[in-house]
C-alpha positions in Angstrom: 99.9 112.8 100.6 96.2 111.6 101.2 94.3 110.7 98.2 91.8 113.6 98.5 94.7 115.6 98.0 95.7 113.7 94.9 92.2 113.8 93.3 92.1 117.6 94.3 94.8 118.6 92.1 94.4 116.4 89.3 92.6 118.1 86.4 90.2 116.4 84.4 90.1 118.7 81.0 87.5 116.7 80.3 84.6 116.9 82.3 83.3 120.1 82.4 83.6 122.1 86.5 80.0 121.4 86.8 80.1 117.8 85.6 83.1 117.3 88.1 81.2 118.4 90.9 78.5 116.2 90.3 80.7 113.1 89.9 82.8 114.0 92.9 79.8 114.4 95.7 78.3 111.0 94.2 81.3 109.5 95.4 81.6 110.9 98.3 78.3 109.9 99.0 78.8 106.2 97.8 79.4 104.1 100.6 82.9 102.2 101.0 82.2 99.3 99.6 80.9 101.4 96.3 83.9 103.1 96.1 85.8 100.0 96.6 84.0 98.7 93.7 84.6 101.9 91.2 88.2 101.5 92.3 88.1 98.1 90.9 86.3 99.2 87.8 88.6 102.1 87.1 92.3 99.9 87.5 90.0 97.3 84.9 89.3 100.2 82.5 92.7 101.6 82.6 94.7 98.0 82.6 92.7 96.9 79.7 93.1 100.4 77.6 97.2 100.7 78.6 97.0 96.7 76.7 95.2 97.9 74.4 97.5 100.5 73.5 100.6 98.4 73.2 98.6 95.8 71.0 97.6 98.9 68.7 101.4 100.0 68.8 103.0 96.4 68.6 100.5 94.1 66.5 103.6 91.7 66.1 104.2 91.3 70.1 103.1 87.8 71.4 101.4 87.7 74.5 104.5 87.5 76.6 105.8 90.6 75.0 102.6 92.3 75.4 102.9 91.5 79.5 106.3 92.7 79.9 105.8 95.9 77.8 102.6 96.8 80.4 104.8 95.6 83.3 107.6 97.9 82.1 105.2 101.0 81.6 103.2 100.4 84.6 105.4 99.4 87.1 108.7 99.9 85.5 109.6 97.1 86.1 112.9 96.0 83.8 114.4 99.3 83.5 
């Protein structure tokens, strides 16, 4: 499955339909190394809230703990 179809059937509750549409043609009019870039900027943004979240949840964890907790949830890895 392409990415376009991905993106198409993911819904963004959100970002209201008009919002969306805006957002979507800027992308598609950024050239590929912008959207390389926003790529990069999103995995950032959702790596540092996923830590985030298991620092909130688990003040006690050390650093180690912390890495193998995101490791399990991200790429299940240790299942």
């Amino acid at each position: 499955m392409s990415w376009r179809a991905i993106v198409s059937n993911v819904a963004v509750s959100d970002t209201r339909p008009r919002a969306a549409a805006i957002q979507l043609d800027l992308y598609r009019k950024a050239g590929p190394s912008r959207r390389a870039q926003i790529a990069v900027e999103l995995s950032d943004a959702v790596r540092e809230t996923t830590l985030a979240g298991i620092r909130r949840r688990h003040p006690d964890y050390t650093a180690e703990e912390v890495k193998a907790d995101f490791l399990r949830i991200v790429y299940r890895v240790g299942e």
